[in-house]
C-alpha positions in Angstrom: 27.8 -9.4 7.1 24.8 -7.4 7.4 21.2 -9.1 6.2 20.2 -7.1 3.0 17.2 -5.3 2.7 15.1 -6.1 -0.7 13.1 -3.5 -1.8 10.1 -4.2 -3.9 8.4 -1.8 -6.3 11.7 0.8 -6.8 9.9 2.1 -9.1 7.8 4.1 -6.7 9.7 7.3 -5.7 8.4 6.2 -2.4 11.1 3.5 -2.1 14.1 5.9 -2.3 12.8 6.9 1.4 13.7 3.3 2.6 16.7 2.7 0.2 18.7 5.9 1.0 18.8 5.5 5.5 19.4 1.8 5.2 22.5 2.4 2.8 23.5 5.1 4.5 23.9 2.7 7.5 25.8 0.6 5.9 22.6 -2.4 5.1 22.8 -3.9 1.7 20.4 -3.3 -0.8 19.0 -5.3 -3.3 16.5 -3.3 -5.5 13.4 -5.2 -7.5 11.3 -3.4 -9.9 9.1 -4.4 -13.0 10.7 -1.5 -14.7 14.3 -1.6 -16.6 14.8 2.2 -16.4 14.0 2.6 -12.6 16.0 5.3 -10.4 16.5 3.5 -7.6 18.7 1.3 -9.4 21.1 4.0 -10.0 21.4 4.6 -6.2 25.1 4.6 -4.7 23.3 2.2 -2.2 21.8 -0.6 -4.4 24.4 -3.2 -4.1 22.0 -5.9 -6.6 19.2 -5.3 -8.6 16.2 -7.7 -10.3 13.5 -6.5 -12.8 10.6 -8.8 -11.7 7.3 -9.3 -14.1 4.8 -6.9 -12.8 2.2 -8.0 -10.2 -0.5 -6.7 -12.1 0.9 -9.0 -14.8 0.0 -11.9 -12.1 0.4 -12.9 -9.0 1.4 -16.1 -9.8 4.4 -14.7 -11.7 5.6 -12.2 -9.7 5.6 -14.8 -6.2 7.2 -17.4 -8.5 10.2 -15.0 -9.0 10.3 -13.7 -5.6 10.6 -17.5 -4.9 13.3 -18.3 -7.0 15.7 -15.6 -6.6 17.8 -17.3 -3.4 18.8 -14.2 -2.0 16.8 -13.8 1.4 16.8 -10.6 3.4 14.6 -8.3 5.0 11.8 -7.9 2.2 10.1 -3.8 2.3 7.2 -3.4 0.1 5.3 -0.4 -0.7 1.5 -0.2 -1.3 -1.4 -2.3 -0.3 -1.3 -4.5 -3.4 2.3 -5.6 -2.5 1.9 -6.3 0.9 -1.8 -8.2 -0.1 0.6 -10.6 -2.0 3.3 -10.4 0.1 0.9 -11.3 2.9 -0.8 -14.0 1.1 2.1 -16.2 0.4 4.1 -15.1 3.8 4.7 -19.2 4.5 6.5 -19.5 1.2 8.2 -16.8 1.4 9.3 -17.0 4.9 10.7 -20.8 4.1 12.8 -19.1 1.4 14.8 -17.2 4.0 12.9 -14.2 3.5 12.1 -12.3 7.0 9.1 -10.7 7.1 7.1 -8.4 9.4 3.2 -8.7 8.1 0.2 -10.4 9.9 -2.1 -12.6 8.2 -3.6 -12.2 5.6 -7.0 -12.3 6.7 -6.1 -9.2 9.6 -4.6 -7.3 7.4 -7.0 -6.9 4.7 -9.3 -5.6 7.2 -7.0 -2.9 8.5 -6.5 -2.2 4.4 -10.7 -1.3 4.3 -10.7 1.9 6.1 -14.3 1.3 7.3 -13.1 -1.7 9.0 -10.5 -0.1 10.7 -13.0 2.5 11.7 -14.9 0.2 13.7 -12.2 -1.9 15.3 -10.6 1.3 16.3 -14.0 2.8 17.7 -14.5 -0.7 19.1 -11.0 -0.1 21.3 -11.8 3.4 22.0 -9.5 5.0 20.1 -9.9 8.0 18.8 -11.1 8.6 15.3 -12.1 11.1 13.0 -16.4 11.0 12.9 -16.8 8.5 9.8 -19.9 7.0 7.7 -19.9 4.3 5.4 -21.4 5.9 2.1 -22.4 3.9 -0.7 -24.5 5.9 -2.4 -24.4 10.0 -3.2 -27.4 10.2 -1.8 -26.4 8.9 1.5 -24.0 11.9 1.4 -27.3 14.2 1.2 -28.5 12.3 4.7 -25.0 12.7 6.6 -24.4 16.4 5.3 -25.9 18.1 8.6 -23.8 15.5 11.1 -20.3 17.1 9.8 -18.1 19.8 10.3 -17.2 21.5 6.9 -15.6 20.4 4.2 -16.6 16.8 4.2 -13.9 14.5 2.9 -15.1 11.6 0.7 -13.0 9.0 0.6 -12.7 5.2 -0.8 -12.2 2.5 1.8 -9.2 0.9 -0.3 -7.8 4.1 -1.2 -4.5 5.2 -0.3 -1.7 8.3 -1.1 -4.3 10.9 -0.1 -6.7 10.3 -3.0 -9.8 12.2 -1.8 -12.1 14.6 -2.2 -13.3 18.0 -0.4 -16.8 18.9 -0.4 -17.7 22.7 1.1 -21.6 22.7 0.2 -23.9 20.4 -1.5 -23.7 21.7 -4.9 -20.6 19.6 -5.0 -21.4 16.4 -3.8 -22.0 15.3 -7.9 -19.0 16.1 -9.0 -17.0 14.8 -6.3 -18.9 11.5 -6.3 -18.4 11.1 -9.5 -14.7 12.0 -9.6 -14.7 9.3 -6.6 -16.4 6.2 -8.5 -14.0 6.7 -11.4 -10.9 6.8 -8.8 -12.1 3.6 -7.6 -13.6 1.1 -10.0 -10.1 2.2 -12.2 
C-alpha cells in the first residue's frame, strides 16, 4: 500500500495542484481543512478528509489535532504560516509517523524574511535581483536613483506576489501606504 499524502490547508485553491498529480498516480489522499464546504474534498482523489480548527484559531489547537489523528503520511502544507508551525513542532510530529521534509525552525524562518535570504544568497554568490532593506518611505526617496524602473516594493514576509510597482516618485505615497496596510493586516 502506498503512504498517503495529507494535505493541509485544502482550502487554498493552491492545494488542488498537489492533490490532483498525486491521485492521479495512484497516492492516497487525505484532505484537512478548517473549512466544511472546501473543494478539495469533493475531489475524485481525496480518499479521507478532516476539518481541523483553524491555525489562526491557535497553534496549540491546530498541532493538538494534527497529533491526534493516527494517520501518518507524507504531510504537504501550503503557505509560510503552515510550514512555521509545521516546522516548529517537526519532533512531535515526526514521532507520530508523520514524514516530513522541512529544516529547522530557526533556518527556515530566515529563508521566510526575504532580506535574509538576500544576504545569505549574496553571501554565496548567487545571483540576485539588486535589493534594499526599506523601512521608511523616505529611504525609498534615497535608493530611487540606484534602480532600474519600476521599483518593486515589497514586504520581507510577504508572499503570492503581493507587491507594488512604482514608475516615478509621485507614487511612492500611495504605494507605501498600500504596503503598510498589506503588512501590519
Amino acid at each position: 500500500m502506498n503512504v498517503p499524502a495529507i494535505i493541509l490547508d485544502c482550502d487554498l485553491r493552491s492545494q488542488s495542484g498537489i492533490i490532483q498529480p498525486l491521485g492521479r498516480n495512484k497516492i492516497p489522499i487525505i484532505a484537512i481543512s478548517s473549512k466544511k464546504d472546501c473543494p478539495a474534498f469533493y475531489s475524485r482523489y481525496v480518499k479521507k478528509k478532516y476539518i481541523s480548527p483553524a491555525i489562526e484559531d491557535g497553534e496549540k489547537g491546530y498541532i493538538y489535532f494534527l497529533l491526534n489523528l493516527n494517520i501518518g503520511g507524507v504531510l504537504f502544507y501550503s503557505n509560510d504560516v503552515s510550514a512555521s508551525l509545521i516546522s516548529k513542532h517537526k519532533e512531535a510530529l515526526q514521532n507520530k509517523d508523520y514524514l516530513i521534509n522541512i529544516p529547522d525552525h530557526n533556518i527556515l524562518e530566515k529563508m521566510f524574511d526575504k532580506w535574509e535570504c538576500y544576504k545569505i544568497a549574496s553571501a554565496l554568490n548567487i545571483p540576485m535581483p539588486k535589493t534594499e532593506l526599506i523601512t521608511t518611505k523616505e529611504d525609498i526617496y534615497n535608493v530611487w536613483n540606484n534602480f532600474n524602473k519600476p521599483v518593486i516594493l515589497k514586504g520581507t514576509r510577504l508572499a503570492g506576489g503581493m507587491y507594488k510597482k512604482i514608475y516615478n516618485p509621485s507614487e511612492i505615497p500611495y504605494h507605501w501606504n498600500s504596503m503598510c496596510e498589506l503588512v501590519n493586516d
